[in-house]
C-alpha positions, 0 to 999 in steps of 0.5 A, a space after each residue: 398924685 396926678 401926672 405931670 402935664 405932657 407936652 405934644 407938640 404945640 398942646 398940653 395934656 394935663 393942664 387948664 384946657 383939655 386936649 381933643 383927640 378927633 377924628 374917623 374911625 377909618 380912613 377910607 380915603 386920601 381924600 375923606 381923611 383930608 377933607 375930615 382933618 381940615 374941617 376938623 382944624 377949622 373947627 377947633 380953631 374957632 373954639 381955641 380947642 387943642 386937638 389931636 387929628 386921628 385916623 386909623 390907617 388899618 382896623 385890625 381887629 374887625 368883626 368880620 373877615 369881610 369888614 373893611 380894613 384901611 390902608 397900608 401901613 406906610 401909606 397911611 402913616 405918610 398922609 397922616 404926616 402930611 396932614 401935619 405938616 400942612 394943618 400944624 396938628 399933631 397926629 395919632 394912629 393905632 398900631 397893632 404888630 411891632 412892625 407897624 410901630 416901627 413904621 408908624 415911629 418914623 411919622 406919627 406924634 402918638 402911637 395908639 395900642 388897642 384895648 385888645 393889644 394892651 398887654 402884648 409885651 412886644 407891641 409895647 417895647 416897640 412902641 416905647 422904642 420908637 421915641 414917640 408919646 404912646 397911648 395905651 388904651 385900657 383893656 375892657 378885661 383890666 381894672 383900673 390899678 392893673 394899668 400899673 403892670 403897663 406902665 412898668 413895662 413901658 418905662 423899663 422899655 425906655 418910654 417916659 411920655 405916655 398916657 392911657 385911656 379908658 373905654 369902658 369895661 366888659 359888662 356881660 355879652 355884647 356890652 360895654 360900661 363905663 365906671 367914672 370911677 376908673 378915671 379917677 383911679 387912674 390919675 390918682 395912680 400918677 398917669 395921665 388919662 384921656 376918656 374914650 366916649 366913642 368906643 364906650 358906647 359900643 356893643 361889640 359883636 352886637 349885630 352880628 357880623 358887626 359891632 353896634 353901639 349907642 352912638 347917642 349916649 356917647 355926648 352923655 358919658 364924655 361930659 361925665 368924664 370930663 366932669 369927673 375930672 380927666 385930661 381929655 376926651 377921644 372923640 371918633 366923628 364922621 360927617 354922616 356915621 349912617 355910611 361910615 365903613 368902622 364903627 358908623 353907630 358910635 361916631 358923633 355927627 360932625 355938625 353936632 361936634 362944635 356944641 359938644 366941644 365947647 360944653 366939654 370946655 367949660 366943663 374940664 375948666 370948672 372941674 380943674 
C-alpha cells in the first residue's frame, strides 16, 4: 500500500497536489543561486505550486577532475538556509561523506543521497541521525524492490520521514531508461516516491569529459511519471542550461518552466 503523506515544512508530499523539487544543478553563485530561488517562488506562487528550492552546494561525483565543483560545505548549506528563511521554502542539498550530512542536518529540510551513494551504510546512518527528512535517490544498478534494503537500513538508524526517487536505470554504456513501472513498484511497496525527470534524460560520460543528455525529452518522461501516478517530480532548471557549469544539456529552460508545471498540476490530480 502507498505511504502515508509526509509533511515538510509547510508542504505535502503524498497528497492531492504534487510537490516540486526546483532548482540548478550547481550553485555557482551566491548571487545566481539567489536570483534562481526568487524566480522560482514567484513562479510557483502564481500557480499555487509547493515546491522545494534546490542547489548543490558541491558536484562530487563529476566527469571530470577539471569539471566544476561548487562550494564549501557550510558555505552552501548557510545560503541554502537563508534563502529559507527569506523566501519560506523548504530546501534540499546532495550530501556525499558522513560529515557533509552532519553539517548539512544543522540547515537543510531534506538531505538528498546520490544515486551512486544509495547503498553506502555510513552516509545513510548519518543522514538518518541528523533528524531531517532523507531522500535517497535510486541507484541506476537497483530494481525497484532492492530499495526495501535502504529503507531498513534508514529506520534501524532511526529515520521515520523519508522518500526515494527514481532516475532511470542503466541501459547498456553511456545510456539511462526510465521504467514507469518502477514508480508504480514503489509505492506499492509502501514509500513515497518522487520522479527525477532531469537526471533520467542524462547519458553519463557521453560526451566524454562530460555527461550529455537529452534535455528535451525530460517534459516528456515527467508527464509520464506524473501520469503514472507519483508523488512528485524533481526538476533541475536553469535560466540558459547552454552556460550551465553541471549537467546544461538535461536542465529545462526556466522560461519553459510555468507551462510544465501546471500541466504536471492537472495531470497529478486526474491521476489521484
Amino acid at each position: 500500500m502507498p505511504a502515508k503523506p509526509l509533511k515538510i515544512g509547510p508542504l505535502t508530499l503524498g497528497g492531492r497536489k504534487p510537490l516540486f523539487i526546483l532548482g540548478p544543478c550547481v550553485m555557482e553563485s551566491e548571487k545566481f543561486t539567489w536570483r534562481m530561488a526568487r524566480k522560482l517562488k514567484r513562479i510557483c506562487g502564481d500557480l499555487g505550486a509547493q515546491f522545494v528550492f534546490k542547489a548543490s552546494f558541491d558536484k562530487a561525483n563529476r566527469t571530470s577532475v577539471d569539471s566544476f565543483r561548487g562550494v564549501p560545505v557550510r558555505e552552501g548549506c548557510q545560503l541554502l538556509a537563508a534563502i529559507r528563511e527569506e523566501l519560506g521554502v523548504p530546501v534540499t542539498t546532495d550530501v556525499h561523506t558522513p560529515e557533509q550530512a552532519a553539517i548539512a542536518g544543522e540547515f537543510i529540510d531534506i538531505l538528498q543521497i546520490p544515486a551512486f551513494l544509495c547503498r553506502q551504510t555510513d552516509l545513510i546512518r548519518a543522514a538518518a541521525e541528523s533528524g531531517r527528512v532523507v531522500n535517497v535517490k535510486k541507484g541506476q544498478f537497483l530494481a525497484p524492490w532492492d530499495m526495501k534494503n535502504v529503507a531498513k537500513k534508514l529506520e534501524r538508524f532511526g529515520c521515520k520521514s523519508y522518500f526515494f526517487t527514481e532516475r532511470g536505470v542503466t541501459f547498456g554504456y553511456n545510456n539511462l531508461v526510465a521504467d514507469m513501472r518502477s514508480l508504480y513498484w514503489l509505492r506499492e511497496g509502501g514509500y513515497l516516491v518522487m520522479f527525477d525527470a532531469t537526471h533520467s534524460v542524462q547519458r553519463p560520460g557521453g560526451a566524454g569529459d562530460k555527461t550529455s543528455g537529452d534535455g528535451i525529452l525530460a517534459p516528456v518522461l515527467a508527464r509520464a511519471a506524473a501520469a503514472a501516478g507519483c508523488d512528485g517530480i524533481f526538476i533541475e532548471t536553469h535560466e540558459n542550461p547552454a552556460k550551465a557549469l553541471s549537467d546544461g544539456p538535461n536542465q529545462i529552460p526556466l522560461a519553459k518552466l510555468p507551462a510544465l508545471l501546471k500541466k504536471l498540476g492537472a495531470i497529478h490530480e486526474l491521476a489521484r
